[in-house]
C-alpha positions as CSV (number, residue, x, y, z in Angstrom):
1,X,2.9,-6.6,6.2
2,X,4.5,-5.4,3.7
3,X,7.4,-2.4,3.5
4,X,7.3,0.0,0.8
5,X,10.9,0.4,-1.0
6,X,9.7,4.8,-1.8
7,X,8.9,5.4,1.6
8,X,9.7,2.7,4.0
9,X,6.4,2.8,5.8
10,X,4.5,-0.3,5.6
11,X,1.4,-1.3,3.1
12,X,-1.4,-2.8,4.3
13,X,-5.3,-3.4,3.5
14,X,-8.1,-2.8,5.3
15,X,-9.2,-6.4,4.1
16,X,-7.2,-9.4,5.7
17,X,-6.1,-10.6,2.3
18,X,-4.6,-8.4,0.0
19,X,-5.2,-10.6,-3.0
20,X,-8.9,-10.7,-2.7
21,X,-9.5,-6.4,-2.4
22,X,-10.1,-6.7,-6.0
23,X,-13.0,-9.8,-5.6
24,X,-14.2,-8.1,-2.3
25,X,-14.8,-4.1,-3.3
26,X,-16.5,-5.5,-6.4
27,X,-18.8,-7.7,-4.5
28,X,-17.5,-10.8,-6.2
29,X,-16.3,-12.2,-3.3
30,X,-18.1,-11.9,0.0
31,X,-15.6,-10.8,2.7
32,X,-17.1,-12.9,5.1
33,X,-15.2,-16.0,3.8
34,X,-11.9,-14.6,3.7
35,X,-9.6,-16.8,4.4
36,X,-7.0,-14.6,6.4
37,X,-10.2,-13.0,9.0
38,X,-8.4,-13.9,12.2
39,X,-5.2,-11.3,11.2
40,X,-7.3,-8.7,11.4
41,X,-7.5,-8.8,15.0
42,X,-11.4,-9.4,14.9
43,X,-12.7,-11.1,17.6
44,X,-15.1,-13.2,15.0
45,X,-15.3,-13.3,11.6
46,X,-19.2,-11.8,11.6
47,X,-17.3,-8.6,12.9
48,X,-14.6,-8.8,10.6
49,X,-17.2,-8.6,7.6
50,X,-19.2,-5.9,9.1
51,X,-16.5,-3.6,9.9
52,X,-13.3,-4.1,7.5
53,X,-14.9,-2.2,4.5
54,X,-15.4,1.1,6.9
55,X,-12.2,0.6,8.2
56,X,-10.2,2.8,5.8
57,X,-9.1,5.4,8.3
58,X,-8.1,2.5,10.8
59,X,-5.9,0.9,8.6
60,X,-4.2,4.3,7.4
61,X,-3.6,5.3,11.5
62,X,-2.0,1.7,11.4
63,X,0.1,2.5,8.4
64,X,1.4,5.8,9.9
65,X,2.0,4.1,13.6
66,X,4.8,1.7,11.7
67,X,5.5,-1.7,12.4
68,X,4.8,-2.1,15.9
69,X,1.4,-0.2,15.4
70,X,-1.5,-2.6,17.3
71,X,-3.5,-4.8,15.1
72,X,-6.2,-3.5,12.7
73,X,-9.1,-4.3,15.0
74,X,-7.4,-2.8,18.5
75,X,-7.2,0.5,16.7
76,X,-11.0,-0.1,15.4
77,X,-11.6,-0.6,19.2
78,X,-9.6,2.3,20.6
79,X,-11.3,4.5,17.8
80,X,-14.8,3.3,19.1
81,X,-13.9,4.4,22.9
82,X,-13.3,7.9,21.4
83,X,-16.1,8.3,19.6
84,X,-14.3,8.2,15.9
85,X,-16.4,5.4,15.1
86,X,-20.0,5.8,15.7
87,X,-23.2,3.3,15.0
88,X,-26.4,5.0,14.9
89,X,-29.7,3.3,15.9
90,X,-30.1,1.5,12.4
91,X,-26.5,-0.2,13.3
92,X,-24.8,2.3,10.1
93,X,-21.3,2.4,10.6
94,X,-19.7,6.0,11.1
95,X,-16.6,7.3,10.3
96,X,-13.9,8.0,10.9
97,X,-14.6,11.0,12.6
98,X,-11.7,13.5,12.3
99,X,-11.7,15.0,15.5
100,X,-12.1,11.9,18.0
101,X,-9.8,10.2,15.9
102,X,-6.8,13.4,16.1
103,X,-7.5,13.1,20.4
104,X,-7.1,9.6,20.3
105,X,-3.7,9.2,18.3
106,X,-2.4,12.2,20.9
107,X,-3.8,10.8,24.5
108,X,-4.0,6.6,23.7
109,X,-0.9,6.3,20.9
110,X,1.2,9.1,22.5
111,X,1.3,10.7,18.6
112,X,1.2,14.3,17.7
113,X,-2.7,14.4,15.2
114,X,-3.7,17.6,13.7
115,X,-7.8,18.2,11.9
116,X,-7.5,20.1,8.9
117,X,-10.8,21.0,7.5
118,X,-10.1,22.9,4.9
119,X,-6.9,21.8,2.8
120,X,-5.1,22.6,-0.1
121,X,-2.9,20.5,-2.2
122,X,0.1,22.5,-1.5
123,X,-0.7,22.1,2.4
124,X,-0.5,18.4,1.9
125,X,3.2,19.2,-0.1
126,X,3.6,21.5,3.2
127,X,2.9,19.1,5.8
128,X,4.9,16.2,3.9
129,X,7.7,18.9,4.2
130,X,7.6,19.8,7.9
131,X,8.0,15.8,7.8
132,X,4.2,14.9,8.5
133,X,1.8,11.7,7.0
134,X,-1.5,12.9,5.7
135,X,-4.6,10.9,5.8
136,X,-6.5,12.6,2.8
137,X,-10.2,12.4,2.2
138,X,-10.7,11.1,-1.5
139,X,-12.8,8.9,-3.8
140,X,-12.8,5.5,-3.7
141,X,-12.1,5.3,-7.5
142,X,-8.2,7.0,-7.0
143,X,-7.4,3.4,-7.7
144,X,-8.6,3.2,-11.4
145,X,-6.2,6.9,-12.4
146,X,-6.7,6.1,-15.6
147,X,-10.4,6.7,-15.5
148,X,-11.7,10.2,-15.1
149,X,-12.5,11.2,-11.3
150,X,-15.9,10.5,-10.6
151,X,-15.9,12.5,-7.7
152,X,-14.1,13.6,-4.5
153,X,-13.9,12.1,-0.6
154,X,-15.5,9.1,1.0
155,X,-12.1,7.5,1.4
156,X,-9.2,8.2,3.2
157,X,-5.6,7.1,2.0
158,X,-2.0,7.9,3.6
159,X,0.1,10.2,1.9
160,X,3.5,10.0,2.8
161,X,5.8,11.8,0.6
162,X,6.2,13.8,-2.4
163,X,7.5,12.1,-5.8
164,X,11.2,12.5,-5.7
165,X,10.5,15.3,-9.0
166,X,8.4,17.2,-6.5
167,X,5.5,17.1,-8.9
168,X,3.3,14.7,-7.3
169,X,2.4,12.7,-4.5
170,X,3.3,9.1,-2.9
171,X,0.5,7.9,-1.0
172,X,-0.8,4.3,1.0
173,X,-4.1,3.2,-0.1
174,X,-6.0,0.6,2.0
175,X,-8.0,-0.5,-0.6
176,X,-5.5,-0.8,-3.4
177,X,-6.3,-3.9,-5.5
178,X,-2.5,-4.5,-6.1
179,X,0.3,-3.4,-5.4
180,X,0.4,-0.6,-7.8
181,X,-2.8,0.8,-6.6
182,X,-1.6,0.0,-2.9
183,X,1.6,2.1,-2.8
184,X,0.9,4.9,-5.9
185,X,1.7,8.5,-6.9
186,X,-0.3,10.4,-8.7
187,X,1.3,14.2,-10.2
188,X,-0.7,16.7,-7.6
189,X,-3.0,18.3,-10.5
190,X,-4.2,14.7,-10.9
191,X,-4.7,13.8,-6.9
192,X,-6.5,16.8,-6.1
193,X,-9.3,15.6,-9.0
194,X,-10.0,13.0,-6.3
195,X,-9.0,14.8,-3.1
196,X,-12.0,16.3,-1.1
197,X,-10.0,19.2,0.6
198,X,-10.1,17.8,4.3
199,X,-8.4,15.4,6.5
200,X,-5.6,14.7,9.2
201,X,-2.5,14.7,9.3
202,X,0.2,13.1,12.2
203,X,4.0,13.5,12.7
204,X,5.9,15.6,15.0
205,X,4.8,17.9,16.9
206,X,5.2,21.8,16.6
């Protein structure tokens, strides 16, 4: 684990080793020999490589919970029970599913978890201000900014706080492929470009 110094909450991957996201989300490297498997909290190494790339939204919830949040693969588990995580009959990986996942942060983690479907840039800035973490749906590609947006959603990443100019946002990404893409901001204008106008968001309660 590792601490960000903007926002104190921690950074980590949804690979097992951080210096091989780069390798593994361009296919380069197959995930099924990394090295550091077992810290994942997989029970096998087979499940490890099937699950870790869909396990974005896992691995934000375990960014927001703080250092004593469960390991990677016990909130992949918990997730499952709820229904946040679904297979379907052709063994496809769903999710994660907004709604399951809120009710299972609020009645197995004990954390307030709000769904918002439709939402605005400023309601992230909102939330951030009523002292709420935001997982965001965005594209994948928010970790090359200086390429032009290809698209929005189909990744989720943990915003945590504004930029201390107010004119952009601080935000977690799981599949960073160092640590400048890991812990980044982005002004808003340029976030949004990426940002799919859904997600969840978990904090304090009202």
């Amino acid at each position: 684990m590792t601490s960000c110094t903007t926002c104190a909450y921690p950074s980590h991957t949804q690979f097992a080793s951080p210096g091989l996201v780069g390798p593994i989300v361009s296919g380069e490297f197959d995930r099924a020999r990394d090295p550091a498997w077992r810290e994942s909290g997989a029970a096998t190494v087979e499940d490890y490589a099937r699950w870790c790339g869909h396990l974005c939204g896992a691995t934000c919830l375990r960014m927001a919970l703080g250092s004593d949040a469960p390991s990677l693969f016990e909130l992949r588990d918990g997730a499952l029970k709820f229904g946040a995580y679904t297979v379907d009959a052709d063994g496809e990986i769903h999710g994660m599913i907004y709604a399951p996942a809120a009710e299972y942060v609020r009645e197995a983690l004990g954390v307030d978890a709000r769904v918002h479907r439709e939402l605005t840039t400023d309601g992230i800035g909102e939330l951030l201000d009523a002292g709420r973490l935001v997982i965001a749906s965005v594209h994948y590609a928010i970790r090359r900014p200086h390429e032009p947006a290809p698209g929005r959603g189909g990744h989720l990443v943990l915003v945590t706080a504004r930029t201390p100019d107010g004119a952009g946002f601080h935000f977690h990404n799981p599949s960073g492929t160092d640590q400048a893409t890991r812990t980044a901001e982005l002004p808003v204008e340029r976030f949004g470009e990426y940002f799919a106008g859904r997600g969840m968001s978990v904090g304090p309660g009202a």
